[in-house]
C-alpha positions as CSV (number, residue, x, y, z in Angstrom):
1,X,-59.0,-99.1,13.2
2,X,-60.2,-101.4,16.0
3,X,-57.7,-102.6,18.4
4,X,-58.8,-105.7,19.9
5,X,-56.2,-105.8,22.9
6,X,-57.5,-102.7,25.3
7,X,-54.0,-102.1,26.2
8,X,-53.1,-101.0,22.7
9,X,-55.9,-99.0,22.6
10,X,-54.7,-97.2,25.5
11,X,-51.5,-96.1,24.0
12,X,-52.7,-95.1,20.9
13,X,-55.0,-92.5,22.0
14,X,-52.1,-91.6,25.0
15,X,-49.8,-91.5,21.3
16,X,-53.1,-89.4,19.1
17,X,-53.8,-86.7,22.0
18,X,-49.2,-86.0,22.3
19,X,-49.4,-85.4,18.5
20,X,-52.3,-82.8,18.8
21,X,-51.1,-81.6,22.0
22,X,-47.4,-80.8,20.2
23,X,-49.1,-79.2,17.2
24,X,-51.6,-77.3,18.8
25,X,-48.4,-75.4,21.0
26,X,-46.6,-74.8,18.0
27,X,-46.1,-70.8,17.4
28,X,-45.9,-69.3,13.9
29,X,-42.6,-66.6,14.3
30,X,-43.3,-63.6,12.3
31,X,-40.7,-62.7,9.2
32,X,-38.9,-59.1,10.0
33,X,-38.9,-56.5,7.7
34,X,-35.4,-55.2,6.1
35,X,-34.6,-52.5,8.2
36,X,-35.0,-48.8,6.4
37,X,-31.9,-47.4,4.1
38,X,-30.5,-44.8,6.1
39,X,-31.6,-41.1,5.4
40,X,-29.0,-38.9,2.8
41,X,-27.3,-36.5,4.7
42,X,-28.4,-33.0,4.1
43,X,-26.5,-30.9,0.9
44,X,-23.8,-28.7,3.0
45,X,-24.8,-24.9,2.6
46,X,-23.2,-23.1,-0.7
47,X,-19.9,-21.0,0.7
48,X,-20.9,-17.1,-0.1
49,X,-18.8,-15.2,-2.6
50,X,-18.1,-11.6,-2.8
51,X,-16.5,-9.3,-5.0
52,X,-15.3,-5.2,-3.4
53,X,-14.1,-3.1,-5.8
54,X,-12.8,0.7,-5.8
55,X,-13.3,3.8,-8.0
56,X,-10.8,5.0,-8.6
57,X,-8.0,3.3,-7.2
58,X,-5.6,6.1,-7.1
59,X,-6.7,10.0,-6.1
60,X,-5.7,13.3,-4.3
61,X,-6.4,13.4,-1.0
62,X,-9.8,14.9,0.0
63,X,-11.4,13.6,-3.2
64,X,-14.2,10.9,-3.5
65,X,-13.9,7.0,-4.2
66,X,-16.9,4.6,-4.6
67,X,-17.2,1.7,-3.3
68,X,-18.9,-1.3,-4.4
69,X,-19.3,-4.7,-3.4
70,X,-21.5,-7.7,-4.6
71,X,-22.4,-11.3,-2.8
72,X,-24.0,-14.5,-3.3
73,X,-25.4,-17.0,-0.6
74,X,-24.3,-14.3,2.2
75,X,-26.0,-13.2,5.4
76,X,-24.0,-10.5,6.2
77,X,-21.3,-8.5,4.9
78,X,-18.9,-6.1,7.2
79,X,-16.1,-3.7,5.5
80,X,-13.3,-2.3,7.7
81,X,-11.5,-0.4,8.3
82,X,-13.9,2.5,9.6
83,X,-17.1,1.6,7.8
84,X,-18.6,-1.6,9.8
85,X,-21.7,-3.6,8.8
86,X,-23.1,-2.7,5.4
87,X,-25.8,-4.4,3.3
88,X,-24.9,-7.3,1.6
89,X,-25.0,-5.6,-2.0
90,X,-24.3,-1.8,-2.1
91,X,-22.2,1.1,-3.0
92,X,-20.2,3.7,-0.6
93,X,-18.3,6.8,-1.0
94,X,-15.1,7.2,1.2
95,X,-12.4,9.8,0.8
96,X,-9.2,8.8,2.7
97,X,-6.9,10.9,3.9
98,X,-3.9,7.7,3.0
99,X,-3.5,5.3,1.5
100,X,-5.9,2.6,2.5
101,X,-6.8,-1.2,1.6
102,X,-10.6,-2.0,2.0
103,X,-11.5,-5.7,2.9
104,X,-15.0,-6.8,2.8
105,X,-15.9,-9.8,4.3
106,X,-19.2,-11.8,3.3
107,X,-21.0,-14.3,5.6
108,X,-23.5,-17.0,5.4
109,X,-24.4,-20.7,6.2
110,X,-21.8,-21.9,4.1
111,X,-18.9,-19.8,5.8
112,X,-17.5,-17.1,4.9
113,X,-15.3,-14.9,2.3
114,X,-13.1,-11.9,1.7
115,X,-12.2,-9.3,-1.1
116,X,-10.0,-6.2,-0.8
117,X,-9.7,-3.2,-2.7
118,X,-6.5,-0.8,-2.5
119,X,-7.1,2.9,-2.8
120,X,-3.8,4.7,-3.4
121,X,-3.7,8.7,-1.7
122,X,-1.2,10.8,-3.2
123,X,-0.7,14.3,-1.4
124,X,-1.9,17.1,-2.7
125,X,0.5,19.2,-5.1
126,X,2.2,22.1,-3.3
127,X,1.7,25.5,-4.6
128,X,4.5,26.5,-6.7
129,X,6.6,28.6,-4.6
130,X,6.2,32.8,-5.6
131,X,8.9,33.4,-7.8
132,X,11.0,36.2,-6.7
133,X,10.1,39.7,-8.8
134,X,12.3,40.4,-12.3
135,X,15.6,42.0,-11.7
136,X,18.1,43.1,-13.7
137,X,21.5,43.9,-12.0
138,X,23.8,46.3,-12.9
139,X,26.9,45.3,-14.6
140,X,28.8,46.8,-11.8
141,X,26.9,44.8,-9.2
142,X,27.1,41.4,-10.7
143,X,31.0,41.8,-10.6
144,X,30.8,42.8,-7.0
145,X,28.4,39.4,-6.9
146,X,30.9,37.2,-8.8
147,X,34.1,38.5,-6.5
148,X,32.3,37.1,-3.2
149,X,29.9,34.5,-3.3
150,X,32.3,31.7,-4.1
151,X,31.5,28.3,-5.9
152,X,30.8,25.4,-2.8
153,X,32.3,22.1,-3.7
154,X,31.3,18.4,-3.0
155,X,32.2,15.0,-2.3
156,X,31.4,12.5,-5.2
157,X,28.3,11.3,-4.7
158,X,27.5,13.4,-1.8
159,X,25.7,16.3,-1.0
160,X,26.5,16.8,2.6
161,X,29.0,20.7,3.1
162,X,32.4,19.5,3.4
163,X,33.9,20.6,6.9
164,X,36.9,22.3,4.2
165,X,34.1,24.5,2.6
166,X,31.9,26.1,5.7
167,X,34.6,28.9,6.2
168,X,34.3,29.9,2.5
169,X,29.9,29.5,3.0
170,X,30.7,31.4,6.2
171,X,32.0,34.2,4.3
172,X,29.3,34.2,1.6
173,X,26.7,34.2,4.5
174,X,28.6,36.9,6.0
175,X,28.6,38.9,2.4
176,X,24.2,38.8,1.8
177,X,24.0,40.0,5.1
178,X,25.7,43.0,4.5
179,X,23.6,43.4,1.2
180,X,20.4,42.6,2.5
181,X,18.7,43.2,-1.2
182,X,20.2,40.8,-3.0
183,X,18.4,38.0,-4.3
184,X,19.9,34.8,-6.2
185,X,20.0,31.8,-7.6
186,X,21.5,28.5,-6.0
187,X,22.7,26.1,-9.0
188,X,23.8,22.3,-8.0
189,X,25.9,20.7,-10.7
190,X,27.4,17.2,-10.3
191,X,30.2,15.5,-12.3
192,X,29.3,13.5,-15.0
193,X,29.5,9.8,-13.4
194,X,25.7,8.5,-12.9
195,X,22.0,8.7,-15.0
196,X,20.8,11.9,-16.0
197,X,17.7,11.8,-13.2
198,X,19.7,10.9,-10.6
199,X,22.3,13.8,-11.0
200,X,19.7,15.7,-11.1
201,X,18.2,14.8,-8.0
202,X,22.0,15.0,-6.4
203,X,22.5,18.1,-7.9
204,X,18.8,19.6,-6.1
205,X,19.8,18.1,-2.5
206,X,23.6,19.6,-3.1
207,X,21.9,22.9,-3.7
208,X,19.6,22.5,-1.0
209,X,21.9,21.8,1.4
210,X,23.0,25.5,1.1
211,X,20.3,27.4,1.0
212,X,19.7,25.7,4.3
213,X,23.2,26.5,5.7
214,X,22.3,30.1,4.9
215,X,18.6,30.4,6.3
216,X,20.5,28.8,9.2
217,X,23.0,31.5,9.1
218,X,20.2,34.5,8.9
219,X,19.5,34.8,5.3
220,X,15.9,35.3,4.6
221,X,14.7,32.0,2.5
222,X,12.7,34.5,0.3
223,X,15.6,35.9,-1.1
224,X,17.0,32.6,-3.2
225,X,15.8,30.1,-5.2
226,X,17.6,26.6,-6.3
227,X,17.8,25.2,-9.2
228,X,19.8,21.5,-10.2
229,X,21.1,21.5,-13.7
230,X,22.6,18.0,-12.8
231,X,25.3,17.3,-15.4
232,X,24.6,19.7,-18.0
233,X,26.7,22.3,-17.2
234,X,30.3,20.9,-16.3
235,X,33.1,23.5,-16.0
236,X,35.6,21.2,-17.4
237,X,35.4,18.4,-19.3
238,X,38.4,15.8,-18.3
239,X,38.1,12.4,-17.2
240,X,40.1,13.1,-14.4
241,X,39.4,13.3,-10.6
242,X,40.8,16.8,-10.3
243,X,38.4,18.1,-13.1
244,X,35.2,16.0,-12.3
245,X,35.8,17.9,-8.6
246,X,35.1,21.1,-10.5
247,X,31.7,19.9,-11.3
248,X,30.3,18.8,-7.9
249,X,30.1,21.9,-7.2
250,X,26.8,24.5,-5.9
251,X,27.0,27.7,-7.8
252,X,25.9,31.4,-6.8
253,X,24.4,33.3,-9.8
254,X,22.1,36.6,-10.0
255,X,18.4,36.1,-11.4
């Protein structure tokens, strides 16, 4: 293009070198990337299980019980009381002198768990006491027996000695003592009101209640036994007070 004013021809090229000048300056801005997702959160550690059991779960005392206890996803497993830290699967014997509940506890990353086991100790069965050697009195002798150790009567429902009936057991205390080679039998009876076991557990602490009186008293324990016959053996057999008093009674008898 030819400009044939010089003045115009000035300002175009002043206009040309702007446009380059402008383009030339012009920075390219860089796209961003999409930041990254976020990373998952780690699976949380599985909680440990464990299982204690006890065999068996009810025994004598002194005699062995096994324990055994399994986990999963456990570090460490402790048993109290009295046995501590213990391998995280295993077996123990014990032998309690009580009753006793075991609890195991497992644990791991994931927490931690229990299990218990419940060992029941019964006491050992007492010797049966030495029965007292076969004796046959004389007819003579068991009237003499009959005339002075006298029938001890009870409150219903009670086995404590009535303050009304210690001079009578006084007197029958007084009596073995002056035959010391006498040896009986203590019977505890009860009326017929009541169940059948529970009379005859009244009958056994009405009967026991005087053999104690008469150890007390200086009568050598060796020389009686007890027996409760509950309401088996009633004297009389009315439903009135005065009669069912008749049976609440403890009874003397030779072997």
């Amino acid at each position: 293009m030819a400009f044939r004013n010089p003045h115009l021809r000035v300002v175009f090229l002043m206009c040309l070198l702007s446009v380059v000048f402008i383009a030339s300056c012009k920075k390219n801005v860089a796209v961003q990337p999409p930041p990254p997702p976020p990373a998952a959160p780690p699976p949380p550690a599985p909680q440990p299980t464990i299982t204690l059991r006890a065999t068996p779960t009810t025994v004598e005392r002194g005699t062995a019980v096994a324990l055994q206890w399994e986990t999963t996803n456990a570090g460490s497993v402790r048993i109290e009381p009295g046995i501590g830290d213990v391998a995280t699967t295993g077996n123990r014997s014990v032998s309690p002198n009580s009753s006793v509940t075991y609890i195991a506890t497992a644990t791991g990353p994931g927490g931690s768990a229990s299990d218990s086991a419940r060992i029941t100790v019964n006491a050992a069965p007492a010797p049966p006491a030495e029965a007292p050697p076969p004796r046959t009195p004389t007819v003579d002798e068991s009237g003499i027996f009959d005339k002075n150790m006298k029938t001890i009567y009870f409150d219903y429902d009670k086995s404590e000695l009535r303050p009304d009936q210690m001079a009578q057991l006084r007197a029958n205390a007084e009596w073995l003592k002056r035959n010391a080679n006498v040896r009986f039998v203590i019977q505890g009876h009860c009326d017929e009101r009541g169940s059948q076991e529970y009379n005859l557990a009244l009958g056994d602490h009405r009967a026991n209640a005087v053999k104690e009186y008469l150890v007390q008293q200086g009568i050598a324990e060796n020389r009686m036994s007890i027996i409760s016959y509950g309401e088996e053996r009633p004297v009389c057999r009315e439903t009135t007070e005065g009669c069912m008093q008749q049976n609440r009674r403890a009874e003397f008898v030779l072997p």
